[in-house]
N, CA and C atoms as an extended XYZ file, in Angstrom:
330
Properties=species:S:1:pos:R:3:atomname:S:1:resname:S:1:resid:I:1 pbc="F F F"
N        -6.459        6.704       20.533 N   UNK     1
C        -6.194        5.296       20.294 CA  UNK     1
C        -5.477        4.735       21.518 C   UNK     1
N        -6.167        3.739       22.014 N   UNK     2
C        -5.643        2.926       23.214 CA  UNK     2
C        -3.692        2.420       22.863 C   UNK     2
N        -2.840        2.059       23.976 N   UNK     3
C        -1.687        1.563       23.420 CA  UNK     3
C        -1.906        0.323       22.822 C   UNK     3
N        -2.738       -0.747       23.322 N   UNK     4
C        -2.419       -1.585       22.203 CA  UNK     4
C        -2.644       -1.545       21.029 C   UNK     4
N        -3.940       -0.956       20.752 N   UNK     5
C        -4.167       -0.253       19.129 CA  UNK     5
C        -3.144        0.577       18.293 C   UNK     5
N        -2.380        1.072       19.527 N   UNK     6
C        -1.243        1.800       18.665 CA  UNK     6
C         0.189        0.801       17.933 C   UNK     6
N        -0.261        0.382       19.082 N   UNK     7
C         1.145       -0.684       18.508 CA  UNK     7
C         0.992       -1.744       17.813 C   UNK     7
N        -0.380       -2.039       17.630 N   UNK     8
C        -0.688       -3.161       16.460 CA  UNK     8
C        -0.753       -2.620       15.283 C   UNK     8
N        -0.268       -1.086       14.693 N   UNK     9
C        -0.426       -0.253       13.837 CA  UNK     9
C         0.927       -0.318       13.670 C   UNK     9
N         2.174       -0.554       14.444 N   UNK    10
C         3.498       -0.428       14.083 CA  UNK    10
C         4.091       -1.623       13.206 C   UNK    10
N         5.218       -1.639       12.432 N   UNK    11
C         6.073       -1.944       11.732 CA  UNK    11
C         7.037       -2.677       12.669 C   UNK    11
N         7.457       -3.953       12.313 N   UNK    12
C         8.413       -4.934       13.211 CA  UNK    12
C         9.465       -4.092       14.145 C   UNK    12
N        10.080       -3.150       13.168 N   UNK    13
C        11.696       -2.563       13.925 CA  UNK    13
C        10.862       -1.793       15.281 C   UNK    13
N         9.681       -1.123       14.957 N   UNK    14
C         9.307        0.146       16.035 CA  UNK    14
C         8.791       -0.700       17.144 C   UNK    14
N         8.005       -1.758       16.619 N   UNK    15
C         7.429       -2.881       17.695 CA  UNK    15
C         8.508       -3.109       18.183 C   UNK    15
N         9.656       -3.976       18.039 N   UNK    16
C        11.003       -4.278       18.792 CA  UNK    16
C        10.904       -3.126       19.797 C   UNK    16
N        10.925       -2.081       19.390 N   UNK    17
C        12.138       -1.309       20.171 CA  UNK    17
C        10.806       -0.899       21.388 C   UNK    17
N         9.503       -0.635       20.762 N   UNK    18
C         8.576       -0.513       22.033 CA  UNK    18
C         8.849       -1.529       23.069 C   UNK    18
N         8.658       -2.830       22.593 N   UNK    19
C         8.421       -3.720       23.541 CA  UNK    19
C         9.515       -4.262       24.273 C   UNK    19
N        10.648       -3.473       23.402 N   UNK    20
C        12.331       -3.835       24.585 CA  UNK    20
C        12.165       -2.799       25.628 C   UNK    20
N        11.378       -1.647       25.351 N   UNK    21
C        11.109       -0.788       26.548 CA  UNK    21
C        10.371       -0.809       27.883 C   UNK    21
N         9.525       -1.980       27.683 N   UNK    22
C         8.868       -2.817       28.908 CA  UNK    22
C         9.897       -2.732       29.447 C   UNK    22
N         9.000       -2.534       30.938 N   UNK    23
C         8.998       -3.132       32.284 CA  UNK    23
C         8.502       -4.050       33.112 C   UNK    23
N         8.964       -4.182       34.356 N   UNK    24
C         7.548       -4.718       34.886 CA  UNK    24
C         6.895       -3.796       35.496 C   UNK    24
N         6.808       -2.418       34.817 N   UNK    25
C         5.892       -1.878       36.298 CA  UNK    25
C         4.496       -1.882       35.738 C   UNK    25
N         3.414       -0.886       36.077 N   UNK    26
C         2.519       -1.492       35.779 CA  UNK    26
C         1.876       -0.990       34.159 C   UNK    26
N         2.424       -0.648       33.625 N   UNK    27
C         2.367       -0.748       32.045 CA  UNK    27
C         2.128        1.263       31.926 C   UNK    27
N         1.673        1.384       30.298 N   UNK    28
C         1.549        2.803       30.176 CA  UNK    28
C         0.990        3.989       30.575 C   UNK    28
N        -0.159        3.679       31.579 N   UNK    29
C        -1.258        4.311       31.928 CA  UNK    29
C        -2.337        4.094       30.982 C   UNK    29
N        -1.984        3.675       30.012 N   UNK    30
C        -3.590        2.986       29.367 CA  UNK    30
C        -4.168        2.042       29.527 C   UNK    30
N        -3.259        1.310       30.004 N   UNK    31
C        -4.141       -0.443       30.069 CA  UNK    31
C        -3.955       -0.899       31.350 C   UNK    31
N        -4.063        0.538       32.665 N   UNK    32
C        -4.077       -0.193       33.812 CA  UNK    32
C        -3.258       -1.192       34.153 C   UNK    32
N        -3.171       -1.597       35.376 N   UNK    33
C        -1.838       -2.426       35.942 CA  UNK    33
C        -2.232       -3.425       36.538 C   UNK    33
N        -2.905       -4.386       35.511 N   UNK    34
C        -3.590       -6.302       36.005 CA  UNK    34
C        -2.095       -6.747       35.758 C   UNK    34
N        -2.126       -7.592       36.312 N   UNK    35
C        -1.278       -9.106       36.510 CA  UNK    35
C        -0.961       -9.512       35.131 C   UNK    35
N        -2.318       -9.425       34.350 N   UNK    36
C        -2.206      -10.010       32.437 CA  UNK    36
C        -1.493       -9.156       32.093 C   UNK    36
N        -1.834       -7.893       32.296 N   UNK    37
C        -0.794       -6.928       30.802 CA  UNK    37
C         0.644       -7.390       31.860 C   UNK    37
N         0.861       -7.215       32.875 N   UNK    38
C         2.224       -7.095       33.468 CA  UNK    38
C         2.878       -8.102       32.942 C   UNK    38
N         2.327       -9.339       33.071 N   UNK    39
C         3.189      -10.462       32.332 CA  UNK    39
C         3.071      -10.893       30.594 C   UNK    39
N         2.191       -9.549       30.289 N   UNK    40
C         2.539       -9.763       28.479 CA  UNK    40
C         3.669       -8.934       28.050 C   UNK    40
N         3.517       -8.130       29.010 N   UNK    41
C         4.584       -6.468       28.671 CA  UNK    41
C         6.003       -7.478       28.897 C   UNK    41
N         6.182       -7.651       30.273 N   UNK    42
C         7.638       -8.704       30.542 CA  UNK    42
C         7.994       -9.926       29.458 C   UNK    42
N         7.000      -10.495       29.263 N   UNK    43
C         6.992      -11.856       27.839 CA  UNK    43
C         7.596      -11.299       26.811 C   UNK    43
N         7.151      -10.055       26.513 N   UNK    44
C         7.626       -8.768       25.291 CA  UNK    44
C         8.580       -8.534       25.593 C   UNK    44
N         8.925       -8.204       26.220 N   UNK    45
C        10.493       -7.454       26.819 CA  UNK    45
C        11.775       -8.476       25.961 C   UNK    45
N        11.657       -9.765       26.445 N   UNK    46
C        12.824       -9.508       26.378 CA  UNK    46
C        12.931      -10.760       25.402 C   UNK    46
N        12.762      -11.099       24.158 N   UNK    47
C        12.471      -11.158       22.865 CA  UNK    47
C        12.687      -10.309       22.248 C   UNK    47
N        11.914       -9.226       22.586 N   UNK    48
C        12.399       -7.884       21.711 CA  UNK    48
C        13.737       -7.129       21.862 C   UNK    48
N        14.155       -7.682       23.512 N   UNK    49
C        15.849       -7.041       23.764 CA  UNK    49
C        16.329       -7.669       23.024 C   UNK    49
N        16.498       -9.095       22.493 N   UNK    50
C        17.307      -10.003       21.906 CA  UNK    50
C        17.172       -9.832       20.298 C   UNK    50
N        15.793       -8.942       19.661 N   UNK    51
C        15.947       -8.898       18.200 CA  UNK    51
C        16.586       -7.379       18.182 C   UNK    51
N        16.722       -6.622       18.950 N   UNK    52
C        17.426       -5.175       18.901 CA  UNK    52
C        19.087       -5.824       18.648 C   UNK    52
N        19.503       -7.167       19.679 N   UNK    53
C        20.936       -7.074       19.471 CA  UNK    53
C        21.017       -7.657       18.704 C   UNK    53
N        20.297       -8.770       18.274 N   UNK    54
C        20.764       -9.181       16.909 CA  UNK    54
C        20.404       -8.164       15.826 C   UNK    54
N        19.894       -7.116       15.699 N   UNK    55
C        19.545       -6.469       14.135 CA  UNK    55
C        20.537       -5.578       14.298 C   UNK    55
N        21.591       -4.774       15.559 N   UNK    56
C        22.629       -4.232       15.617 CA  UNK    56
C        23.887       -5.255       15.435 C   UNK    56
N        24.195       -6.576       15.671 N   UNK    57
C        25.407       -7.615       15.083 CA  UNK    57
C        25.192       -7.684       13.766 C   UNK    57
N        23.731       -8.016       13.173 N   UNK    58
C        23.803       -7.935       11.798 CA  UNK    58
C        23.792       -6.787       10.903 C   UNK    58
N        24.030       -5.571       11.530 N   UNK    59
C        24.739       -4.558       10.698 CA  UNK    59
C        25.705       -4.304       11.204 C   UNK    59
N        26.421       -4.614       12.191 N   UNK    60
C        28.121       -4.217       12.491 CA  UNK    60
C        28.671       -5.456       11.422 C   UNK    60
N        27.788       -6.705       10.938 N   UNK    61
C        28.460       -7.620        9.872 CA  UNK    61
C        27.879       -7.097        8.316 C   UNK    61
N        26.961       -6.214        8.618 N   UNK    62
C        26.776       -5.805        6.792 CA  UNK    62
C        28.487       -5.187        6.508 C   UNK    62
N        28.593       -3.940        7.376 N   UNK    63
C        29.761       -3.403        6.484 CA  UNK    63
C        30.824       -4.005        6.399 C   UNK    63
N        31.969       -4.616        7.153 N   UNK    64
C        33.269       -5.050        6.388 CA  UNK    64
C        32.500       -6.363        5.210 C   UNK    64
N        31.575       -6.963        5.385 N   UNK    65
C        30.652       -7.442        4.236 CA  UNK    65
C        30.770       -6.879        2.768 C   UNK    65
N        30.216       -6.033        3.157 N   UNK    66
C        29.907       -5.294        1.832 CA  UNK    66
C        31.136       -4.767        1.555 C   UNK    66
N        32.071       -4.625        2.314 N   UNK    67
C        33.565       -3.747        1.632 CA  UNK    67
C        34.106       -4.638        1.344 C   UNK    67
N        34.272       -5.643        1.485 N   UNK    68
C        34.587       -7.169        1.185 CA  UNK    68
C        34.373       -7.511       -0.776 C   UNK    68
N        32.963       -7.557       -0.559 N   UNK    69
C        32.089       -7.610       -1.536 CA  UNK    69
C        32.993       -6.416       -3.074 C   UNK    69
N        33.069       -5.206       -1.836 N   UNK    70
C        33.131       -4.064       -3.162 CA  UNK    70
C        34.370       -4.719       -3.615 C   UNK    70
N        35.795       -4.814       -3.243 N   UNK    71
C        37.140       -4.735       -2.663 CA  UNK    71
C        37.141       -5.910       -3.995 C   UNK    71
N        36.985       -7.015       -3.846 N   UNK    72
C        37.584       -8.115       -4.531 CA  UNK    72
C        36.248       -8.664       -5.988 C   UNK    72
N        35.056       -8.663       -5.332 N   UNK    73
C        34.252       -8.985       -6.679 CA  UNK    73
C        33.482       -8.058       -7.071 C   UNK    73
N        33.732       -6.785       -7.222 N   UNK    74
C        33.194       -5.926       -7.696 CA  UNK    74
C        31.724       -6.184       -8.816 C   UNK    74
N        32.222       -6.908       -9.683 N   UNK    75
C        31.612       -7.334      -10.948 CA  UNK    75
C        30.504       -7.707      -10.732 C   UNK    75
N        29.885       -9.314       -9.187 N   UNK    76
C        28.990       -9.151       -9.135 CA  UNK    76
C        27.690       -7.841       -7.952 C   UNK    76
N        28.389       -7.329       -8.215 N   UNK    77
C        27.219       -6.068       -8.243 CA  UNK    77
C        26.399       -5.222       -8.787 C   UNK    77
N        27.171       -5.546      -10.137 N   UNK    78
C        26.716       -4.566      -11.366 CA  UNK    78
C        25.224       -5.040      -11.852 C   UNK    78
N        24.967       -6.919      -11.983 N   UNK    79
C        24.103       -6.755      -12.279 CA  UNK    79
C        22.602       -6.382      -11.667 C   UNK    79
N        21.605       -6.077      -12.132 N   UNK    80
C        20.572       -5.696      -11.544 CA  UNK    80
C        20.280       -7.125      -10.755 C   UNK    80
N        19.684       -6.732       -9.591 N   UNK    81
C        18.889       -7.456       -8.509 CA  UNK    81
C        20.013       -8.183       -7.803 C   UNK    81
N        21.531       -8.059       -7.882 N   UNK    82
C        22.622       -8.682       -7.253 CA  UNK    82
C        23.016       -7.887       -6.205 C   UNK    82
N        22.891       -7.667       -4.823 N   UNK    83
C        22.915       -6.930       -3.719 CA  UNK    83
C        24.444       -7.624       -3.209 C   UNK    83
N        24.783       -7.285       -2.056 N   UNK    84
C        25.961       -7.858       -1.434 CA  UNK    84
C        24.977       -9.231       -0.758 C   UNK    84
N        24.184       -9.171       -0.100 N   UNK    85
C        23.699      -10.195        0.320 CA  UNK    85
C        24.077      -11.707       -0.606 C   UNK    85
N        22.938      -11.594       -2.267 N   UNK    86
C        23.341      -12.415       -2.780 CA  UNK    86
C        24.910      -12.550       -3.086 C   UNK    86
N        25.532      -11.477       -3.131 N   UNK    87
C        26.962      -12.143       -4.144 CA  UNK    87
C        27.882      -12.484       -2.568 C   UNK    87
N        27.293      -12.249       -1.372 N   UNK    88
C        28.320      -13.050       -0.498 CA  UNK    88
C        27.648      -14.464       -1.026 C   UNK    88
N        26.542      -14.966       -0.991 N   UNK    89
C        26.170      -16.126       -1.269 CA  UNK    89
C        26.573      -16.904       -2.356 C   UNK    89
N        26.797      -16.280       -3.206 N   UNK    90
C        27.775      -17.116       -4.731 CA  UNK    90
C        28.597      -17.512       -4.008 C   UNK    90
N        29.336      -16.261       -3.360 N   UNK    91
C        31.250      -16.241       -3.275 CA  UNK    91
C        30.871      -17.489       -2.218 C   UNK    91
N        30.314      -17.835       -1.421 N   UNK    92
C        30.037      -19.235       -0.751 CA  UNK    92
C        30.115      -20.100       -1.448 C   UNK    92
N        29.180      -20.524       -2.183 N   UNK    93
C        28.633      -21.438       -2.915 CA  UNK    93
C        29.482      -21.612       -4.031 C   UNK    93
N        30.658      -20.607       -4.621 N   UNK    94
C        31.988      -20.995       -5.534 CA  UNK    94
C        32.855      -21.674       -4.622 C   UNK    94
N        33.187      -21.255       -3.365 N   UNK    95
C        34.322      -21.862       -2.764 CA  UNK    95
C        33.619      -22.904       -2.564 C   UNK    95
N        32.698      -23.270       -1.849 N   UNK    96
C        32.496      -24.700       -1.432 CA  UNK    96
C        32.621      -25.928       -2.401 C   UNK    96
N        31.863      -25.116       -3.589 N   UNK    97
C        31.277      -26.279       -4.779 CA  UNK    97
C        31.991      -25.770       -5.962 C   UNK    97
N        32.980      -25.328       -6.321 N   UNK    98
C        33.344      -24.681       -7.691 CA  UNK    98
C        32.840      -25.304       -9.099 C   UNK    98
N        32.596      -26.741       -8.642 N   UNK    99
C        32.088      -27.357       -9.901 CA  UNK    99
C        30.826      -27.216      -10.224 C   UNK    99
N        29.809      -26.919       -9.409 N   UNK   100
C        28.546      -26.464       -9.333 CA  UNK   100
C        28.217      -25.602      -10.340 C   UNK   100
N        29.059      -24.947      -10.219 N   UNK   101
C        29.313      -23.446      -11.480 CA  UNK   101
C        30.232      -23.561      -12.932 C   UNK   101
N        29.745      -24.540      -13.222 N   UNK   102
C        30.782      -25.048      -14.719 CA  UNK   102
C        29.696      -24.270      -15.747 C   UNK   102
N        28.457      -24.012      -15.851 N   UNK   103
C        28.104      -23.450      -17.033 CA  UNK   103
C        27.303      -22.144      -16.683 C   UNK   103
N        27.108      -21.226      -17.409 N   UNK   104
C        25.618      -20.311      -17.191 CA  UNK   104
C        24.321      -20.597      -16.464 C   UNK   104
N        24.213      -21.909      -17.235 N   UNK   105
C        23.059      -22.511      -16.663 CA  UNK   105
C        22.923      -23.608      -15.399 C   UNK   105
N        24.080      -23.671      -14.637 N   UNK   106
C        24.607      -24.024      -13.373 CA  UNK   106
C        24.459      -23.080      -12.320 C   UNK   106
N        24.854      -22.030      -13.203 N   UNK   107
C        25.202      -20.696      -12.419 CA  UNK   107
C        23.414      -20.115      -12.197 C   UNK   107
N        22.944      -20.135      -13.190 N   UNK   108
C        21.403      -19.649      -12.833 CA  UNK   108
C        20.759      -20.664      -12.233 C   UNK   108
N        21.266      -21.745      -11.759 N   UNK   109
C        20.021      -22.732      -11.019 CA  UNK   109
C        20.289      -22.281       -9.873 C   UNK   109
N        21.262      -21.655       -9.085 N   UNK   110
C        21.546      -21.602       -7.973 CA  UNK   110
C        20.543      -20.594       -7.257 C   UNK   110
């Protein structure tokens, strides 16, 4: 399988991290070293450097997150399909709007 065939077979995270591995030189030894791949490989590059550092900031912010999460509202975690993701998003959406959340059915429109 040629490289681009291979990598149109990959999954977002593995694509990132291939295409943060560009260079400019003249590509893998599969697709020969034209001018086109050189400046698709570089176009790739560094898009993909920039989703590597953001998907490493947004897990150096999952954990004190989630210990956050465990630490003070424990409760919403328990129920099913309530991750830390959503219950940082309540704990938002209580401080901002507390009145928002006056009934059950306030609370489930959100």
């Amino acid at each position: 399988m040629r490289g681009a065939a291979r990598r149109a077979a990959l999954k977002n995270p593995a694509l990132a991290r291939t295409c943060a591995r560009f260079d400019d030189s003249t590509g893998d030894g599969t697709e020969g070293g034209d001018a086109m791949v050189q400046a698709t490989r570089i176009t790739l590059c560094l898009p993909a450097h920039r989703i590597e550092e953001l998907s490493g900031q947004n897990r150096d912010l999952e954990r004190p997150r989630d210990r956050l999460v465990k630490c003070h509202f424990p409760q919403l975690l328990t129920p099913v399909g309530i991750g830390p993701d959503s219950a940082v998003t309540l704990l938002i959406t209580m401080e901002d709007n507390p009145e928002r959340l006056g009934s059950e059915a306030s609370f489930a429109a959100l």
